[in-house]
C-alpha positions in Angstrom: -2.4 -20.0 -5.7 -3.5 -16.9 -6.7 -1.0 -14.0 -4.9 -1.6 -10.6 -5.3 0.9 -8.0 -4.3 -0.1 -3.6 -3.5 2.6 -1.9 -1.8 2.7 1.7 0.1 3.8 3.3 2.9 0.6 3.2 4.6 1.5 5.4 7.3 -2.6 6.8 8.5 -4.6 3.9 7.7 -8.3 5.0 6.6 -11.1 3.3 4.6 -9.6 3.8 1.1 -6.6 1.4 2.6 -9.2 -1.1 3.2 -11.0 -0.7 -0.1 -7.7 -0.9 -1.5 -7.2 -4.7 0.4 -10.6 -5.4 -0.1 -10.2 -5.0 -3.6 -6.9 -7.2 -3.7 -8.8 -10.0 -1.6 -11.4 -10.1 -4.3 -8.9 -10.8 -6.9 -6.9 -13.6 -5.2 -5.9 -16.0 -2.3 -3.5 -14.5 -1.3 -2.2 -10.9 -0.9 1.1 -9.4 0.4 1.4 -5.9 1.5 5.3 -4.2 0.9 5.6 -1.6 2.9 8.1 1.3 2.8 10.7 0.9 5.9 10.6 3.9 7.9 13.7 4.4 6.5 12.9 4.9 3.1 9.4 7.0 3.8 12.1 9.3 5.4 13.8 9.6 2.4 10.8 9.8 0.1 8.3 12.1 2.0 11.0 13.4 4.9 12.1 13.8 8.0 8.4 14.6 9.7 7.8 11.0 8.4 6.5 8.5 9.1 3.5 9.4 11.6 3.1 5.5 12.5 6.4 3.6 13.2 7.2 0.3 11.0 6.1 -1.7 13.7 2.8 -0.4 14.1 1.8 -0.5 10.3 2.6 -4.1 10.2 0.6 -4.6 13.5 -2.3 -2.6 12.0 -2.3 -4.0 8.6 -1.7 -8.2 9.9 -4.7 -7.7 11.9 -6.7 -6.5 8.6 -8.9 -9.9 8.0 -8.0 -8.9 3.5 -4.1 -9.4 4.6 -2.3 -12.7 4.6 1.4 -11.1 4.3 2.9 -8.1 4.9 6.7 -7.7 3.7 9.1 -4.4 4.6 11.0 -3.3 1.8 14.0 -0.8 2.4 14.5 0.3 -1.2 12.9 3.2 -2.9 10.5 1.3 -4.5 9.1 -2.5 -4.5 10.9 -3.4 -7.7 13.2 -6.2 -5.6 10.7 -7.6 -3.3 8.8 -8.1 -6.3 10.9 -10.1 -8.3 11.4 -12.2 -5.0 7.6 -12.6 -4.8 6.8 -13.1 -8.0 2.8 -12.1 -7.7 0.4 -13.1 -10.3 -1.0 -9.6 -10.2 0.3 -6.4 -8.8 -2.9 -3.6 -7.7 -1.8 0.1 -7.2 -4.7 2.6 -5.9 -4.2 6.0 -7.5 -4.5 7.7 -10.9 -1.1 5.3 -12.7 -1.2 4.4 -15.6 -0.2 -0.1 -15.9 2.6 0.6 -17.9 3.9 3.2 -14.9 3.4 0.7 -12.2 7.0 -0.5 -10.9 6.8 -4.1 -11.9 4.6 -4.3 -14.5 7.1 -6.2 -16.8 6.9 -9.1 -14.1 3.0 -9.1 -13.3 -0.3 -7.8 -14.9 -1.4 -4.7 -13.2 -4.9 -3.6 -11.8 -5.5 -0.3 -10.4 -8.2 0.3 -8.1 -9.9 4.1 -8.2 -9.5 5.9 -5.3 -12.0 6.4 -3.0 -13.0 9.8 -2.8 -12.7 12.1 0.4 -10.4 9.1 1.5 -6.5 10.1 1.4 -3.8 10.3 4.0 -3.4 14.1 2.5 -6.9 15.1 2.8 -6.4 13.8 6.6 -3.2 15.9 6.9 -4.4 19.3 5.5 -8.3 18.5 7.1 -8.9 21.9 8.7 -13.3 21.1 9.2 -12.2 18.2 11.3 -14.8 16.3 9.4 -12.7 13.3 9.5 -11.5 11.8 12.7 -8.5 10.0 12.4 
């Protein structure tokens, strides 16, 4: 079986998450989500973080029909959970580079474009209120 593995914090959910899993679905059987611990989203993007508790990103993203696992890591980044998951193929969203992805010595990498006027900054700073969250 084909696993792929995409990890984030995935605090505001918006279509560019779900093109993101769409995208992983397409390229496997089975795809787990990590996802930052609120924990460690503190520590990476703050104290005002997360918006969504742990809870209700795994709640949101297990009822996303392109998600067959989702996994909460505690650690800065994924590196661990991936060498406990061992994915055929690790997919980051975003403007990385393979060789930057954390991981890439253990899987191939895809990255998938972002989707544009779809990020949970755009949603942040929106001031038009052209997107409703």
């Amino acid at each position: 079986m084909k696993k792929v593995f995409t990890n984030g914090c995935f605090d505001i959910l918006h279509r560019g998450h779900f093109e993101l899993l769409k995208y992983c679905k397409s390229l496997g059987e089975w795809v787990i989500v990590g996802i930052n611990s609120d924990t460690s989203i503190k520590r990476i993007k703050g104290s005002s973080r997360p918006y969504n508790k742990e809870d209700d990103r795994i709640f949101m993203l297990q009822g996303c029909k392109y998600v067959d696992e989702v996994i909460v890591f505690d650690e800065d980044t994924p590196l661990q959970l991936i060498k406990k998951v061992l994915p055929s193929l690790i997919v980051k969203g975003g403007d990385y580079k393979a060789e930057d992805v954390i991981g890439h010595e253990i899987a191939d990498v895809k990255i998938f474009n972002y989707i544009d006027g779809y990020s949970t900054t755009r949603i942040l700073e929106n001031k038009n209120n052209d997107i409703c969250i």
